[in-house]
C-alpha positions as CSV (number, residue, x, y, z in Angstrom):
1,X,109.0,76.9,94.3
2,X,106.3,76.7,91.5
3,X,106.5,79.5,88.7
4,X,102.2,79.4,88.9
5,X,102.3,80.7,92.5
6,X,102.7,84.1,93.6
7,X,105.1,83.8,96.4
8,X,103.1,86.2,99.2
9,X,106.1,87.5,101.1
10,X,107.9,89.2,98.1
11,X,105.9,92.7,97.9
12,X,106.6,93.0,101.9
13,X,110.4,92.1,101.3
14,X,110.6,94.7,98.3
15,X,108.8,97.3,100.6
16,X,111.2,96.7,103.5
17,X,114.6,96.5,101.2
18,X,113.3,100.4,99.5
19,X,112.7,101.6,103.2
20,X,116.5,100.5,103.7
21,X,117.5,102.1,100.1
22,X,115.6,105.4,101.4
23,X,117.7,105.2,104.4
24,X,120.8,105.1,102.3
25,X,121.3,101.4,103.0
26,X,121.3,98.7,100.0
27,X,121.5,95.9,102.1
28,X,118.5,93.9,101.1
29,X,118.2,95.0,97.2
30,X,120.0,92.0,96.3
31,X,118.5,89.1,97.9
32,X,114.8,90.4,96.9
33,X,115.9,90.6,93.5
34,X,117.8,87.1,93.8
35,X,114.1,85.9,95.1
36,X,112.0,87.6,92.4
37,X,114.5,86.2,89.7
38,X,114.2,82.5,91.0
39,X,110.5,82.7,92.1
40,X,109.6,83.5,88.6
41,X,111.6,81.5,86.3
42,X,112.9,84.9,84.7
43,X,116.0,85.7,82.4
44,X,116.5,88.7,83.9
45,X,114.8,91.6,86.7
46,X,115.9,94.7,86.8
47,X,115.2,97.7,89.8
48,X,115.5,101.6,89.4
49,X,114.8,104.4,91.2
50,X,113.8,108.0,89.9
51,X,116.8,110.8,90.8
52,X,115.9,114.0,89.0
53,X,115.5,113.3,85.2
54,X,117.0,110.1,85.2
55,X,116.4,106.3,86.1
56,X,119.4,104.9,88.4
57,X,119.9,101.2,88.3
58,X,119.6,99.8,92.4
59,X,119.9,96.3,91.0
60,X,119.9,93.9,87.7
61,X,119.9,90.1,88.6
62,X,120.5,87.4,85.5
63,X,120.5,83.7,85.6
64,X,123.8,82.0,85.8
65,X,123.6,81.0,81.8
66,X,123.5,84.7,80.7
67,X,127.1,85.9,79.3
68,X,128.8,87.6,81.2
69,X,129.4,91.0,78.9
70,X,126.0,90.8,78.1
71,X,125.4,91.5,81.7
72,X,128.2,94.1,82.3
73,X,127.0,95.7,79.5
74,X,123.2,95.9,80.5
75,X,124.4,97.5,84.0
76,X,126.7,100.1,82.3
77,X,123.8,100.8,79.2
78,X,121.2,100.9,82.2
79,X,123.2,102.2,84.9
80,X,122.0,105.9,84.9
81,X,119.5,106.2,82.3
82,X,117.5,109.7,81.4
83,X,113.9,109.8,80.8
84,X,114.6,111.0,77.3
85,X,115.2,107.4,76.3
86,X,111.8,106.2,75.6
87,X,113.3,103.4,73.5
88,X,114.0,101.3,76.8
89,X,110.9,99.6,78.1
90,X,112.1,100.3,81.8
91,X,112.1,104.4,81.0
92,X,108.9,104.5,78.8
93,X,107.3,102.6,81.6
94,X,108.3,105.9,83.7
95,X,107.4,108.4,81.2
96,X,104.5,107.2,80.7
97,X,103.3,106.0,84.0
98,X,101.9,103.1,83.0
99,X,103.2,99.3,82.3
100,X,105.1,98.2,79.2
101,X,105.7,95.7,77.1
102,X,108.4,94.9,75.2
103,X,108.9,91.9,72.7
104,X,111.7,90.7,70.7
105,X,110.3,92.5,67.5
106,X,112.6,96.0,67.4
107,X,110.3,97.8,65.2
108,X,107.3,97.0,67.8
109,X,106.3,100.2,70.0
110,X,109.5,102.0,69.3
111,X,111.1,100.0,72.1
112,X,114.3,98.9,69.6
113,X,116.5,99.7,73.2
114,X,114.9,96.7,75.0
115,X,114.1,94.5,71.7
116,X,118.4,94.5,71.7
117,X,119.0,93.9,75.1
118,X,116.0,90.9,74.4
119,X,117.7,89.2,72.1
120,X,121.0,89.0,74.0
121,X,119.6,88.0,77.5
122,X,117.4,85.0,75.7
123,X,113.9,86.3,76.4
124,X,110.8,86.8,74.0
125,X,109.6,89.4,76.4
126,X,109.6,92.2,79.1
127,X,107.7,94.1,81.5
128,X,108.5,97.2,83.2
129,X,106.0,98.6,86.0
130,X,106.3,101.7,87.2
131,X,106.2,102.5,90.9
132,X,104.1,105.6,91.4
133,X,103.3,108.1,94.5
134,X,101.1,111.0,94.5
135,X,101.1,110.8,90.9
136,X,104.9,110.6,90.2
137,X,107.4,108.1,89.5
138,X,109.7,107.1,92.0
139,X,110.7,103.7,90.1
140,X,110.4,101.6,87.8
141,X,110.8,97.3,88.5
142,X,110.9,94.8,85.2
143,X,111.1,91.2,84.3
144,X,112.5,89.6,81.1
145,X,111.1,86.0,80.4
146,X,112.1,82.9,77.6
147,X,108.4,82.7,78.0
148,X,105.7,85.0,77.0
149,X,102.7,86.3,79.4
150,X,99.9,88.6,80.0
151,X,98.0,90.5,82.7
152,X,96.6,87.2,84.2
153,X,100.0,85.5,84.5
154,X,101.3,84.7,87.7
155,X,104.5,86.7,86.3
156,X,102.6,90.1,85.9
157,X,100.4,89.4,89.1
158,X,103.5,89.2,91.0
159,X,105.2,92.4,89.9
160,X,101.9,94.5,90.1
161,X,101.7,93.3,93.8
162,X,105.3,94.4,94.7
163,X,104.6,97.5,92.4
164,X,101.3,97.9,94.7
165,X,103.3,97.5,97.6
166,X,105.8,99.9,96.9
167,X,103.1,102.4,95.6
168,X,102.0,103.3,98.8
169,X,102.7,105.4,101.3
């Protein structure tokens, strides 16, 4: 599948694997995540969900090249994450309510968290979006690419739309 095209059935698939995770079910988390990793030529996508103060991990996805620790140690650094740790792209993103951008450069945005885990997973870049309802974050979805991109990239058009989808009621 091209990297330019936003696949059209991935907001739905999110929208029906979170209605499974609200029913206490992860059945689906996986093979969405699988699909927005491949469809978009990414490093790495991570998926967390808002529980009290914190961020809890429902999925990270890397391709096959990534280390292995480096993955192990993403999950267990990202795992359960509070709110306080604005350094991390994925929990500014939910802080703040608004998307973030993180680049290899650690002294960039005071996002030195995410300009680390960067550098180890082989991406120039991230994106963390978070999913909001009434005004309050239930999630947060990112992306780490090799390749830079901005708001009109078929990378960032494709999270906003399964960050739309899961946006609404």
């Amino acid at each position: 599948m091209s990297r330019d095209a936003l696949v059209p059935s991935l907001p739905d698939d999110f929208r029906e694997a979170w209605s499974l995770v609200v029913a206490g079910s992860h059945d689906r988390v996986e093979e969405v995540m699988s699909s927005l990793l491949s469809a978009t030529g990414a490093r790495a996508v991570g998926w967390w969900r808002r529980i009290g103060d914190e961020l809890e991990q429902l999925s990270f996805r890397a391709v096959a090249d990534m280390p292995q620790e480096v993955q192990l140690g993403f999950m267990a650094a990202t795992g359960r994450v509070p709110l306080s740790r604005v350094d991390l792209g994925c929990v500014r993103a939910a802080a703040e309510l608004r998307p973030v951008v993180a680049r290899e450069d650690a002294g960039q945005r005071g996002l030195s968290g995410s300009a680390s885990w960067l550098e180890r997973f082989g991406a120039s870049q991230s994106l963390a979006l978070p999913i909001v309802r009434s005004g309050n974050v239930i999630g947060v979805v990112a992306i780490a690419t090799a390749d830079t991109f901005d708001e009109r990239s078929p990378i960032w058009t494709t999270l906003a739309a399964i960050v739309a989808e899961l946006s609404s009621e």
